[in-house]
N, C-alpha and C positions, 0 to 999 in steps of 0.2 A: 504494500500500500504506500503511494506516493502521496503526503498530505502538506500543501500550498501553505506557510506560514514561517513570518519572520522569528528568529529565535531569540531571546531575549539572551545578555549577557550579565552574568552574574560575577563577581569577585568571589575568590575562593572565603575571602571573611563573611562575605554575605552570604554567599553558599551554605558554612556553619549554620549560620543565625535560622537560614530559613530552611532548611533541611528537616527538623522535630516537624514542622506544623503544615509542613504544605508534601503535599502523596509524589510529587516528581517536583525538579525546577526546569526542565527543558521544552518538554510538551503544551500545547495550549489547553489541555482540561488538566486539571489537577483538584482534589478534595484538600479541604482544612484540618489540621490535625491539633488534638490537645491546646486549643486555646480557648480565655473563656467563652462562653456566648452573647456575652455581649460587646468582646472585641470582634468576634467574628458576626456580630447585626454592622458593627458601626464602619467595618472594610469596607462592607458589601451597598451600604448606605454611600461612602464616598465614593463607591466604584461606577455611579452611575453618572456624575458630574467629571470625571476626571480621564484624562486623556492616559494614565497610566496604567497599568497591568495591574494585577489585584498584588503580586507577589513585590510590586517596585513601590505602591503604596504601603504595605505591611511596612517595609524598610525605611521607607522615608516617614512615614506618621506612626507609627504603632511598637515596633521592634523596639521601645526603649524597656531593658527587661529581660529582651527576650537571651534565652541559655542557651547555648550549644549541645550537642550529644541528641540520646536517642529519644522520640517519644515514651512517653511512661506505658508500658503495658497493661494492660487491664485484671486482676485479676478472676478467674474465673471464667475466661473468651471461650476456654475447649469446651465446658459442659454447658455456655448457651449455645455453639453453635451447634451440639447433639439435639440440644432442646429442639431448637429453629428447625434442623431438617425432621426431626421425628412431627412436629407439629406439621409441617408442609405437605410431608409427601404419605404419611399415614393418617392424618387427619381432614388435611386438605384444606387447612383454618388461614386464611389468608392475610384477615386482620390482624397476624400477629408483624407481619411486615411494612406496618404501621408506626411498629417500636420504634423501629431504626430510622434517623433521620440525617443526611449529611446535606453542609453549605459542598456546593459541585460549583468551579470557577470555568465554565465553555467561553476561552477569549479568539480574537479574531475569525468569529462564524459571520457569515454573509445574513443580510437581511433574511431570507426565504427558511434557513436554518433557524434564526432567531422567533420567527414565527411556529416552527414547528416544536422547538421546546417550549415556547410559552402557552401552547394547546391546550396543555392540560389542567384543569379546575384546581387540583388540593396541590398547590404550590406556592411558593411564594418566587418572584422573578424581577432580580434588578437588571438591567438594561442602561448601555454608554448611549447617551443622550447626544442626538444630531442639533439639538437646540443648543447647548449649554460646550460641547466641546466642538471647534472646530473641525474642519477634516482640511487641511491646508498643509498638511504634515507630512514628509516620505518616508516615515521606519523602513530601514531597508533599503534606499534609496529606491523605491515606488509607492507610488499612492496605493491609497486601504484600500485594496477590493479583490476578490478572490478570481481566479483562472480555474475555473472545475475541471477535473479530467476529464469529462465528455468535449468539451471544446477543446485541451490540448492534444487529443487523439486525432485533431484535422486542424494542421500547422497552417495552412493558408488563412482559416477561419479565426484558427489562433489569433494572428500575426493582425487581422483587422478587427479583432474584440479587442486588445490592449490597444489599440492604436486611438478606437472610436473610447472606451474608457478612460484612456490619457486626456482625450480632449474635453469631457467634461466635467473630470478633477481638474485639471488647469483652468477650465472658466470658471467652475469655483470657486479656484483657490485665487484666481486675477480678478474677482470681481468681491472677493473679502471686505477689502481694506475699501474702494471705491462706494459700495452699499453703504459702511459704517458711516461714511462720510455725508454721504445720501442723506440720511436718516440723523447726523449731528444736525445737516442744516436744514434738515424738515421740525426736527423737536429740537429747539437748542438746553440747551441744560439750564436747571432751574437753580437758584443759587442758593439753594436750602438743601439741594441734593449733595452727596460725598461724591468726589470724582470715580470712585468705587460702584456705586450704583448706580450713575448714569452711562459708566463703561460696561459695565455687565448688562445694564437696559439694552444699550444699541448692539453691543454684539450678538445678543439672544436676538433681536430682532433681526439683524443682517442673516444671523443662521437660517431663523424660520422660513425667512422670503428665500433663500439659495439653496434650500434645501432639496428641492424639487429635481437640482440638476444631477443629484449622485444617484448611481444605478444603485438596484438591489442588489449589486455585487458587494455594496461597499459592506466593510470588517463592522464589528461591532462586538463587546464584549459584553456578554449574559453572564451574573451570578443568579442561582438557584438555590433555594432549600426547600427539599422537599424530604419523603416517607421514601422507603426500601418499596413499598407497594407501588411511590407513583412515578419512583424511575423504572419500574419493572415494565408498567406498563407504556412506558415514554419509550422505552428502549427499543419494545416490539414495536411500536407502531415505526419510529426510526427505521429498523430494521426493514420494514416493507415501505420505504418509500422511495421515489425511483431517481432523484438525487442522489451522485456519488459521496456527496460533499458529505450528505445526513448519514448515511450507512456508515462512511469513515468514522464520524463522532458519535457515532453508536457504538463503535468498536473501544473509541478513546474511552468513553465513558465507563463503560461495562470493566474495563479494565484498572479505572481509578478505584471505579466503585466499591469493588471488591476486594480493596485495600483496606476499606473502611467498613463493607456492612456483607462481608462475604456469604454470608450463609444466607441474608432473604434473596440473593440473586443468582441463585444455581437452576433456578428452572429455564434461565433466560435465552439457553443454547441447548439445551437437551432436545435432542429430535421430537420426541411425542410430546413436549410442552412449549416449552419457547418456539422453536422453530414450525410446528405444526401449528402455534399462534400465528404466529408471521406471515406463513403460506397460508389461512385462512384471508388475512387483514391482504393482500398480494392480490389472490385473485378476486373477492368482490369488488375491489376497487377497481380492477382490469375491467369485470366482467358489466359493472356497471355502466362504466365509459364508452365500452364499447356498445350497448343496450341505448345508450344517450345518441351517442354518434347513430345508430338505424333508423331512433325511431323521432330523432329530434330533425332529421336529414334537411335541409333547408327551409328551415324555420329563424327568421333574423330577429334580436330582439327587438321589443316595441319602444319608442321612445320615453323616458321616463323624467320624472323628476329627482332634483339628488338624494332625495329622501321618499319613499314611498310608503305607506301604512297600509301593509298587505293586509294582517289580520288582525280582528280584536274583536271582542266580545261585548254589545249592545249592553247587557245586563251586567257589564262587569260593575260598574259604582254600587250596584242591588248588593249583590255577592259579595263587596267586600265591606259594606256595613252591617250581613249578618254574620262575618265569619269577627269582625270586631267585637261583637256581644258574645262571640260563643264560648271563651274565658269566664265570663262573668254572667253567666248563664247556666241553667241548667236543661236546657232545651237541646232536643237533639239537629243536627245541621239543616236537615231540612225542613222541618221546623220554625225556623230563625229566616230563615230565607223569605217563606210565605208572608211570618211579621214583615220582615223589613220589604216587600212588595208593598203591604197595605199603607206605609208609612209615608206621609205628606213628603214634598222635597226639604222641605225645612227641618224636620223628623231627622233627617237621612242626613241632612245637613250636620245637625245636631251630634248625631251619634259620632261621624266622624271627624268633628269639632273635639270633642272628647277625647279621642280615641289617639287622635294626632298630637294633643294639648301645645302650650305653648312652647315654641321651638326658637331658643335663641342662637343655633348656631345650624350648617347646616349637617353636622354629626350629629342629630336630635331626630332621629328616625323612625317612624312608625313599627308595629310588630308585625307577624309574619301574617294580620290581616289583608293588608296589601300585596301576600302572594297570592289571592285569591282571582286575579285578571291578570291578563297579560296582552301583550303588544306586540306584532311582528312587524318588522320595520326591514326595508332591504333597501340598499344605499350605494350608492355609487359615485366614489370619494376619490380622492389621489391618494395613491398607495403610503404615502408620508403620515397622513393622518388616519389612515387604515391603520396601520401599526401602532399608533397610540390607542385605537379602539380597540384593538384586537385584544388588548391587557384585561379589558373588562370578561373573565373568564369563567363567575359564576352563572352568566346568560349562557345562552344557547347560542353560538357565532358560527358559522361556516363560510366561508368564502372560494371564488374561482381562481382560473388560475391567472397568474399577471403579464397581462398583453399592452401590446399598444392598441386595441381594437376602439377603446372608448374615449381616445383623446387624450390631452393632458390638462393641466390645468396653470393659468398663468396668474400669480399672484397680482395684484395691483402696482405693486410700485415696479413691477420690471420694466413698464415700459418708459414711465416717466424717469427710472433713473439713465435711460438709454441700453439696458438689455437684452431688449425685446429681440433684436435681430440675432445674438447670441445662444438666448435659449430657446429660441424656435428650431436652430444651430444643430445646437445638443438635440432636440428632441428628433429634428428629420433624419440624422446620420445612424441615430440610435433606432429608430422603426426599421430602418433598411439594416442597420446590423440582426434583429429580430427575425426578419424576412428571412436573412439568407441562416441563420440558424435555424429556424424551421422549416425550410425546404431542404435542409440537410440531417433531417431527421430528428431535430433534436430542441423537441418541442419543448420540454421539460426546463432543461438547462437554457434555454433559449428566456425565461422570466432574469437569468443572473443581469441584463443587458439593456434590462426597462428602465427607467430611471423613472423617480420616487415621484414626477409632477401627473405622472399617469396615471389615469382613472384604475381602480379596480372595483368587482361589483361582489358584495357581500351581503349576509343580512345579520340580525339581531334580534332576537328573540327574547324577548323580557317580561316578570312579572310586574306588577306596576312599587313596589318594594325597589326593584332594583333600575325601574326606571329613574326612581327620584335622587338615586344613588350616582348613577352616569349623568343624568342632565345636567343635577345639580353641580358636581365633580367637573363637569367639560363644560362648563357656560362661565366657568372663573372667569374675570377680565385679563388673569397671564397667560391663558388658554391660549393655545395656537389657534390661528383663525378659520381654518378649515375645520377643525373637530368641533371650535365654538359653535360654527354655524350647521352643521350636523345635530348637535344637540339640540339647537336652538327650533331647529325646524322637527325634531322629534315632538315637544312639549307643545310646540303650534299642534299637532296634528291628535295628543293625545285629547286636547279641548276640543278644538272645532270639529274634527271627523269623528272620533270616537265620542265626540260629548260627554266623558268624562269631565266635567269643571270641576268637580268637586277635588280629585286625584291630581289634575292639573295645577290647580289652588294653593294644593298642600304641598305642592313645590316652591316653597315661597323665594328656596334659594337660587330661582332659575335663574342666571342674569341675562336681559337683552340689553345690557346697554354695548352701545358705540366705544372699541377701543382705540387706542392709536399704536401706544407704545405697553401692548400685553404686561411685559414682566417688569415695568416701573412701580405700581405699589408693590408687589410681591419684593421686590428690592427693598424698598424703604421698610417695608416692616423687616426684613432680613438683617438691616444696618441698626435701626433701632432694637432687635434683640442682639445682637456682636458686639455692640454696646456696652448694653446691659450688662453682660456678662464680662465685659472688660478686655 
């Protein structure tokens, strides 16, 4: 296995130091060893702001302390891991692979890979932010973006991915410093602000708008903590997808893994379990694509709006002011239901008046009465802010694959700052690099080459619980402004189409207002608490 990644250099002192606490120092996946849990929350917390490696942040922030020599052994590891497999494969009790929980550092994966680890619900997942870190940078002397083996196996095809991929890290990385400037003398600095927060203002802002022009090849480092059960299941699903790049760091993974939580991951290559998983997850996938491809056969889609409200239940507001009483009740559910039909709207008002009470922030949430409705919503966003929504993973999300088919999208100020001819630039040379990847068979690897300003179409399936969770969460005014406006147009739709007002109401934290410069208060309140604290 040939795997595309810059190799970090370590000093043999630093080598010592970080040797106990981290599963390898050369490879891009490696687990955390013996340090507390709440040095390893607070890595993984600056791991998503910071242009560095998780293992060069340990060194530079963290390591003061840290000892040389071996991790401490556990005692008692031989008679849990007899426990683990007697429980697994004679009992067949799965929740026990639960127990085990490891931080796993996946650095330098490509967009498309960073999606596929963060698929899964019972995880937690930080992610290196394209807002907050530049990509202007050549580790390695080349820009961050991966070359998949599928495309280095046809050197011609090679030789014009990296060529069209140089050219749209270099107008990023030439139009950096130009944007920030853009944007100094559209918002000049207020003189109450720190030179600190009005620099970090314009740079998040230059990011946001230039973001569009990096492919989904570009690097990106994912921290993880999850359960022995939900990499078991991350692993298979890896394992049967048809990217080389994911299969590889399926391999990496399985391999750290087992450094740290051996015994819940022995089923994961065993022919009649792991593998007869994988070839199950392998062929419906095939077998549905190709059932899609028959019988969808020249069917174009219909033109849409960027947010559509496919499905939702007329009687959801009924429904969820009887399942509100049904705690404080002794009625059975349906039951409660009939009451809450015969109940005036001000009745119904009332109930979840109550029920929601008064909420001063927007962490002040209703109970799991609001999982009683839900909302299907299918959208079709640029891939940039698809990725930000994609995170919302207790819903229900599925998405297609990423093409240039639906356009792309041009932020507002590209054209006034004189862009425009540029990243029109990026986006034609990039469709035709797509093209000839997929008439070269290699439809798959052919998304690494889309860049980020391109539509992709997905949906979103939600209880109205976890609507008020995403709207509220993505209508902040430091919100990027494409996912703002996704959310914003979800909350319009769950009122007027769904007539829900009531559920829409009790979003009190939706913001619509007009932003200019997103992540300016979110700065100021950032400089006023650093402050604080001295």
């Amino acid at each position: 296995m040939t795997l595309d990644f810059v190799a970090e250099a370590f000093t043999e002192q630093e080598r010592t130091v970080l040797a106990p606490h981290f599963t390898n120092l050369d490879g891009p996946v490696f687990a955390l060893l013996d340090l507390p849990e709440v040095v390893k929350g607070a890595l993984f917390a600056r791991y998503s702001r910071s242009a560095k490696s998780l293992r060069r942040l340990f060194l530079d922030e963290f390591a003061e302390g840290a000892t040389s020599g071996s991790a401490t052994t556990a005692v008692g590891v031989a008679r849990a891991e007899q426990l683990y497999e007697r429980v697994f494969f004679e009992y067949g009790d799965d929740s026990v692979a639960q127990l085990g929980g490891v931080h796993l550092a996946c650095e330098q994966a490509s967009q498309p890979l960073a999606k596929v680890l963060e698929w899964g619900r019972l995880a937690a997942y930080l992610e290196q932010s394209t807002r907050y870190v530049p990509y202007d940078d050549k580790p390695g002397g080349r820009w961050r973006y991966l070359v998949p083996d599928e495309i280095k196996a046809l050197p011609e095809l090679e030789s014009r991915y990296r060529a069209t991929l140089d050219r749209s890290f270099e107008t990023y990385a030439g139009w950096l410093g130009p944007m920030q400037s853009f944007f100094q003398e559209m918002f000049p600095k207020d003189p109450s602000d720190s030179d600190f927060v009005y620099r970090m203002t314009i740079r998040a802002k230059a990011c946001d708008t230039l973001r569009g022009l990096l492919p989904a090849a570009t690097r990106s480092n994912v921290g993880i903590f999850a359960t022995a059960q939900a990499y078991e299941q991350l692993l298979l699903r890896m394992r049967a997808n048809p990217l080389a790049e994911v299969r590889d760091y399926a391999d990496l993974m399985l391999t750290e893994l087992r450094k740290v939580v051996p015994a819940f991951l022995t089923r994961v290559d065993l022919p009649d379990r792991g593998v007869a998983w994988t070839e199950h997850l392998r062929a419906t996938t095939e077998a549905t694509a190709a059932i899609a491809e028959r019988t969808l056969s020249g069917v174009t889609p219909e033109q849409r709006p960027e947010v559509t409200l496919t499905d939702f239940d007329p009687d959801g507001e009924i429904k969820v002011v009887a399942a509100a009483l049904y705690t404080a009740s002794s009625l059975p559910d349906d039951q409660l239901l009939g009451a809450a039909r015969k109940m005036s709207v001000d009745e119904r008002a009332a109930v979840l008046g109550a029920y929601i009470g008064e909420r001063q922030n927007r962490r002040h949430k209703p109970g799991r009465a609001f999982e009683r409705t839900s909302y299907r919503f299918d959208v079709l966003c640029d891939y940039g802010a698809f990725r930000d929504l994609q995170r919302h993973r207790l819903l229900t999300l599925e998405w297609q694959p990423l093409s240039t088919a639906h356009g792309f999208e041009v932020p507002p100020e590209i054209e006034p700052a004189g862009l425009l001819e540029d990243w029109q630039a990026v986006m034609t040379e990039s469709a035709a690099l797509v093209d000839a990847l997929r008439g070269a068979g290699l439809s798959s690897a052919a998304q690494y080459a889309v860049p980020m300003a391109y539509r992709i179409r997905f949906y979103m399936d939600m209880n109205a619980r976890e609507a008020m969770h995403l709207i509220e969460l993505r209508t902040t005014p430091q919100g990027h402004p494409v996912y703002r406006r996704v959310a914003q147009q979800m909350h319009r739709l769950i009122a007027d189409q769904a007539g829900h007002l009531a559920i829409a109401t009790s979003m009190k934290y939706a913001d619509h207002s007009r932003v200019e410069l997103e992540r300016l208060e979110a700065e100021r309140r950032s400089d006023v608490k650093r402050q604080a604290l001295g």
